[in-house]
DOBADREN-695284 format. One line per field, with one value per residue (C-alpha): residue in one letter; residue number from 1; x, y, z. Coordinates in pm, 1 decimal. Layout:
BEGIN
rest (A; ...);
nr (NUM; ...);
X (X; ...);
Y (Y; ...);
Z (Z; ...);
END
This chain:
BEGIN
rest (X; X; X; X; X; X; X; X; X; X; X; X; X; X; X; X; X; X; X; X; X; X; X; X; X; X; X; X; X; X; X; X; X; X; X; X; X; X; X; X; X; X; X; X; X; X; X; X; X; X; X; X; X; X; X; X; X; X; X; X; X; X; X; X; X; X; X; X; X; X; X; X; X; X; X; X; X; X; X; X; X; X; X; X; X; X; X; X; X; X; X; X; X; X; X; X; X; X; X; X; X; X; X; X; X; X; X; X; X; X; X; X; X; X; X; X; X; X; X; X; X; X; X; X; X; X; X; X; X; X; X; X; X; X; X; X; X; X; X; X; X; X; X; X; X; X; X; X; X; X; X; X; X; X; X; X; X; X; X; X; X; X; X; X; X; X; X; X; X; X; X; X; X; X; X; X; X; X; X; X; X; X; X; X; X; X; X; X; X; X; X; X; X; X; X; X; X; X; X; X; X; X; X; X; X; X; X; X; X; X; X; X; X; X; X; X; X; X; X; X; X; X; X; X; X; X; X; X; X; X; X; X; X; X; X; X; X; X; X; X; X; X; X; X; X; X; X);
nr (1; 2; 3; 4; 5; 6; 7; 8; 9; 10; 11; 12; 13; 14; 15; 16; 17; 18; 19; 20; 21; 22; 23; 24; 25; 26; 27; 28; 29; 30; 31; 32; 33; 34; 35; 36; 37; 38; 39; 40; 41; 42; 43; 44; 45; 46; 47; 48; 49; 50; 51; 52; 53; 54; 55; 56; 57; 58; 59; 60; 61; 62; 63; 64; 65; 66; 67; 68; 69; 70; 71; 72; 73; 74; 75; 76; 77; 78; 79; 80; 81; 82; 83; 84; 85; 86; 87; 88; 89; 90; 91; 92; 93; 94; 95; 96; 97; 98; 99; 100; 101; 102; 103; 104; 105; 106; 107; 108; 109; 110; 111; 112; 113; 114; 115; 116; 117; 118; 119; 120; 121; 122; 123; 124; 125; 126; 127; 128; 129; 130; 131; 132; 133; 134; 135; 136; 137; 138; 139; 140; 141; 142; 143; 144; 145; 146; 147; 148; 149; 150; 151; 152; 153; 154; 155; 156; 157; 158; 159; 160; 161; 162; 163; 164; 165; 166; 167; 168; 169; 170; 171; 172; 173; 174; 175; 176; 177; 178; 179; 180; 181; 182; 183; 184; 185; 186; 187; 188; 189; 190; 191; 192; 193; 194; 195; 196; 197; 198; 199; 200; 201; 202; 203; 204; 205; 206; 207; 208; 209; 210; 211; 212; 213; 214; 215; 216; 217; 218; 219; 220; 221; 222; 223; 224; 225; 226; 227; 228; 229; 230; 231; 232; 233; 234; 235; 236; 237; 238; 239; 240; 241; 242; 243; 244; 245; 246; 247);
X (2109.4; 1882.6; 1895.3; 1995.3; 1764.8; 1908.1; 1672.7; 1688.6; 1607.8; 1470.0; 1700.4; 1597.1; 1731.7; 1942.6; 2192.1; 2269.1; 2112.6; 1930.1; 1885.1; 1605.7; 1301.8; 1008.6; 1036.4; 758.7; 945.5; 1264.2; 1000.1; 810.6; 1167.2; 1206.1; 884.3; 895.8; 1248.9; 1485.2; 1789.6; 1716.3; 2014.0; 1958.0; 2126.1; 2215.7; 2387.0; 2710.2; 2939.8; 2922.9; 3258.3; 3077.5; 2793.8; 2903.7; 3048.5; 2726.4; 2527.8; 2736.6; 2660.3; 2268.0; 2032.5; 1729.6; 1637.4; 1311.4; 1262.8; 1002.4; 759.7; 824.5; 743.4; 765.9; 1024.3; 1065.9; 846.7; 1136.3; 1243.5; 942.9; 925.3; 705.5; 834.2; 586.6; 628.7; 616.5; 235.8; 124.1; 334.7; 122.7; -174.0; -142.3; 3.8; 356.2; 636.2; 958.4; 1179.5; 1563.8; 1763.0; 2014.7; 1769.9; 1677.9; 1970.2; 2125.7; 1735.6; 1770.5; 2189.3; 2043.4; 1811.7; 1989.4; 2235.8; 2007.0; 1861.7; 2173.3; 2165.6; 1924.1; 1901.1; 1791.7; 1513.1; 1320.8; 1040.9; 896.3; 620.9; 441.6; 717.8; 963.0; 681.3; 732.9; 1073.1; 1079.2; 859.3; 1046.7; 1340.3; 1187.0; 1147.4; 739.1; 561.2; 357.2; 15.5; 135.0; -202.6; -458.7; -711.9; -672.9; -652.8; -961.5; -1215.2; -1500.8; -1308.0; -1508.0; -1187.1; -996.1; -615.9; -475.0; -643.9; -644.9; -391.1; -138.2; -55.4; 3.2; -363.2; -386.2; -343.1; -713.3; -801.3; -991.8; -969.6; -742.1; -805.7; -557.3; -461.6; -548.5; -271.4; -25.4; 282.9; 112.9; -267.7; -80.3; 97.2; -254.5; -407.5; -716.6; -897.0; -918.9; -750.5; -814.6; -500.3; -388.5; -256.9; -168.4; -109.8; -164.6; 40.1; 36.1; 210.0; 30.9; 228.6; 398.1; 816.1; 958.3; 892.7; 634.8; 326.8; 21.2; -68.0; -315.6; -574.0; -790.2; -1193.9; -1149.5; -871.1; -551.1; -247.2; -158.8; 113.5; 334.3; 567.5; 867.1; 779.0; 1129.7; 1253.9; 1207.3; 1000.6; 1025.2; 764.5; 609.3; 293.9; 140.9; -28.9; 138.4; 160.1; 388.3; 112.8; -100.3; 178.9; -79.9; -303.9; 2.4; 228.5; 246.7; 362.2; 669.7; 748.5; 713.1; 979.8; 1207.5; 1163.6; 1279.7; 1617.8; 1666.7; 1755.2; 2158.5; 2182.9; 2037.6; 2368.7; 2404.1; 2797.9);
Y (-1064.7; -755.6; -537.9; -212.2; 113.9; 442.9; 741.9; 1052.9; 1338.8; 1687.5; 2003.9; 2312.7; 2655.0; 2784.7; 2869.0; 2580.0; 2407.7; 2055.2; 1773.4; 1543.9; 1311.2; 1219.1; 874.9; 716.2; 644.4; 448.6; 268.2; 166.0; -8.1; -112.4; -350.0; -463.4; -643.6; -365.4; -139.4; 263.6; 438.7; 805.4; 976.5; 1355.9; 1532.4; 1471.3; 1452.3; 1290.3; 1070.8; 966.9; 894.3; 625.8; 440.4; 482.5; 341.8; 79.5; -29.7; 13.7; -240.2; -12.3; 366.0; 511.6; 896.8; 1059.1; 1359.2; 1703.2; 2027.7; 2116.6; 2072.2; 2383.4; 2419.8; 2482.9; 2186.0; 2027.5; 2369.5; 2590.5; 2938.5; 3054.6; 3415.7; 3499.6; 3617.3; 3311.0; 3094.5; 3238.4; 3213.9; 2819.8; 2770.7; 2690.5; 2627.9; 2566.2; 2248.8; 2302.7; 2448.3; 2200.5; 1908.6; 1968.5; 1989.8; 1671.0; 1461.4; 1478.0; 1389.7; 1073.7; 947.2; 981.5; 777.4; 538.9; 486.5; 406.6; 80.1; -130.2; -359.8; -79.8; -87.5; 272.6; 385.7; 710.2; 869.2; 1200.4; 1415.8; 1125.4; 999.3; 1342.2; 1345.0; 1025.9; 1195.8; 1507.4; 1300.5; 1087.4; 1397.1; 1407.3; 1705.2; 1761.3; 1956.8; 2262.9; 2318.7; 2044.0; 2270.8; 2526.8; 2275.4; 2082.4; 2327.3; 2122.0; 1793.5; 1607.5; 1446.1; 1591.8; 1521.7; 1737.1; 1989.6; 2335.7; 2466.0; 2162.6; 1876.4; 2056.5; 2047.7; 1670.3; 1404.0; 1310.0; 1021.7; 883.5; 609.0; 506.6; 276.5; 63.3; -62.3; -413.8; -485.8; -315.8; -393.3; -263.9; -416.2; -698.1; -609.7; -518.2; -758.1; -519.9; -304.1; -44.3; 101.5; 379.5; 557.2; 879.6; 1164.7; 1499.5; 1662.0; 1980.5; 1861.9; 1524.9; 1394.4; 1561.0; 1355.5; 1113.1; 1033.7; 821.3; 424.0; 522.5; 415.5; 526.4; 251.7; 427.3; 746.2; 883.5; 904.3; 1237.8; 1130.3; 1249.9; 981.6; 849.1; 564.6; 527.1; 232.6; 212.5; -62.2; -201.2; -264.6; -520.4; -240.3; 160.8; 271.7; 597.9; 655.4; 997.3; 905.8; 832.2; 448.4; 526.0; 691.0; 374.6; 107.4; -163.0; -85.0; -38.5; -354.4; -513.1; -236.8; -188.4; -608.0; -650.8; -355.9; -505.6; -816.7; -703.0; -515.5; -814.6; -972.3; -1014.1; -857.9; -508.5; -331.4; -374.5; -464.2);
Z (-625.1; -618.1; -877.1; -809.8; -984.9; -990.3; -939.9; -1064.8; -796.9; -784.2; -736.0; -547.3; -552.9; -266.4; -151.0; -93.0; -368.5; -251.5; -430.3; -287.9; -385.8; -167.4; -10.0; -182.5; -459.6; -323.5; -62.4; -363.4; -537.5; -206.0; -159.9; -494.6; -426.6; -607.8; -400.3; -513.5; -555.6; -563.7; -882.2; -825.7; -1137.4; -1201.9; -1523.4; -1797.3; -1733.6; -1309.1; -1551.8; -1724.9; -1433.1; -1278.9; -1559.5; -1594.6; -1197.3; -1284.5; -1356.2; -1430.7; -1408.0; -1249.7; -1324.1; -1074.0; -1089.5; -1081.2; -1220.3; -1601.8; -1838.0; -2004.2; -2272.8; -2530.5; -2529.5; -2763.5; -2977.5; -2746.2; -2638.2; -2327.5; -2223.9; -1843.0; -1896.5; -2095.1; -1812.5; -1545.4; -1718.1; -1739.8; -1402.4; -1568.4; -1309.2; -1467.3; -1306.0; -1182.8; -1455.5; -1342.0; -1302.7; -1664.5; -1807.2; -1618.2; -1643.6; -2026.1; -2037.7; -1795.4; -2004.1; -2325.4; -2191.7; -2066.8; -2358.6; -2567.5; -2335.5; -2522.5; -2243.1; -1959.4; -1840.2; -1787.6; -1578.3; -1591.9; -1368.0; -1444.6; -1569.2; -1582.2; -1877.9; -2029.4; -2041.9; -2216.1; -2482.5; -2523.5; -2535.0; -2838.7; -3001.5; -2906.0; -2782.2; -2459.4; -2382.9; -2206.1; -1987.0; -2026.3; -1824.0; -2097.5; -2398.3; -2250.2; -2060.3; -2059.4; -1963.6; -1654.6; -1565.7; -1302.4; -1361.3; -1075.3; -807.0; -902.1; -705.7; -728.6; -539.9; -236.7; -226.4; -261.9; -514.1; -688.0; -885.3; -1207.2; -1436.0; -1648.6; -1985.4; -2107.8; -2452.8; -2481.7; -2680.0; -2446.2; -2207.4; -1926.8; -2006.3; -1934.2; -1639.6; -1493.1; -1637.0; -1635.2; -1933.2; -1667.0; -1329.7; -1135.7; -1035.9; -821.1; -1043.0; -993.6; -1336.3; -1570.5; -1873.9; -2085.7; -2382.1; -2753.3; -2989.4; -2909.5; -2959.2; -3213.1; -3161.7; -2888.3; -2853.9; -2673.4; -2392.5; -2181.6; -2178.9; -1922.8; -2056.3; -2208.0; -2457.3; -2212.3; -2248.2; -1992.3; -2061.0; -2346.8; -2392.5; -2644.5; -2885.6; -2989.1; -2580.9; -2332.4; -2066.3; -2147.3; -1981.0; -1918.9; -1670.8; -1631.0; -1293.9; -949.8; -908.9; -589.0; -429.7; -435.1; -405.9; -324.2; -642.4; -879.8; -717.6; -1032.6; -1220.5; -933.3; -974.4; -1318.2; -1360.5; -1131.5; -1247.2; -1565.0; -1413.0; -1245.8; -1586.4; -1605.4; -1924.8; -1779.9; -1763.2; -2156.0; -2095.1);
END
């Protein structure tokens, strides 16, 4: 049997609101042997019943998490000045009541990409680099193009923890990888641990030490499916393990 990986999905204003999330993400659980089901918010009691028909979760990209959330209030001046554009109100709210629950399933296994990794930290109760362009001025690496990725996705390398989940997964010291990103995890959550970092010190992976694959990855593997295949197996792989649904 596949297993079957919810996604979470972005919200935009209306009227009517839309909930949506590009395709590269449910094409990518696709080819690695997984069926996405897209996860729009819902209530707590559809939740559960949902969660309990998962095998794995995958939370995609977006814009920012509002900066409150890890003990930062921005005012609207500051916010422009570092390029600060706020997520969904309702996304937010419903992103963090998903992964909470998720996590209270021991057995889940949890993807996150770019702001799916930072929720995963805020979550944890770790705290995220609001602007890395203002935090690192003189950094060489380029983690996202200056007016967003509407302007295209850009790439560097990425150096992995030898003793990490995902070195192993890679099976590589070092990967180059497309990202499109202005903010990155500072300190990290409880029971996290820092997997990967860009040359000029930026995290970019985290993994939860005490689980079987929580996984956090600040670039875009979906972007590059063929360069970031084994990432996409090895986490189906693992939601393909019976004892996924935690029941």
């Amino acid at each position: 049997m596949k297993p079957v990986i919810g996604i979470n999905v972005d919200v935009t204003a209306g009227p009517p609101e839309e909930a949506r999330v590009q395709a590269l993400y449910f094409d990518a659980v696709q080819r690695a042997g997984g069926v996405p089901l897209l996860i729009p918010p819902m209530p707590d009691e559809d939740l559960k019943i949902a969660l309990d028909r998962l095998d794995g979760l995958m939370f995609i990209g977006g814009y920012d998490y509002c900066p409150s959330l890890y003990g930062e209030d921005l005012d609207e001046a500051t916010k422009a000045k570092l390029n600060v554009e706020l997520a969904h109100a309702r996304r937010i709210d419903f992103d963090f009541k998903l992964i909470r629950m998720a996590l209270e399933k021991q057995a889940m296994p949890i993807l996150g990409i770019c702001a799916g990794a930072q929720l995963l930290n805020i979550e944890l109760g770790g705290t995220l680099i609001t602007d890395i362009v203002h935090e690192l001025p003189d950094s060489e690496v380029l983690h996202a193009s200056k007016n967003g990725w509407q302007d295209g996705f850009k790439r560097h390398e990425v150096v992995l923890d030898p003793k990490s989940m995902i070195a192993g997964i890679y099976k590589k010291a070092r990967i180059d990888v497309p990202t499109s990103h202005h903010q990155s995890v500072a300190k990290p959550g409880r029971g996290l641990s820092i997997a990967a970092r860009a040359d000029d010190g930026i995290v970019e992976a985290v993994e939860l030490a005490d689980r079987k694959f929580v996984i956090g990855v600040q670039w875009h593997p979906e972007r590059d499916y063929d360069g970031n295949r084994n990432l996409f197996e090895a986490f189906v792989k693992q939601c393909s393990v019976p004892v996924a649904h935690g029941r």
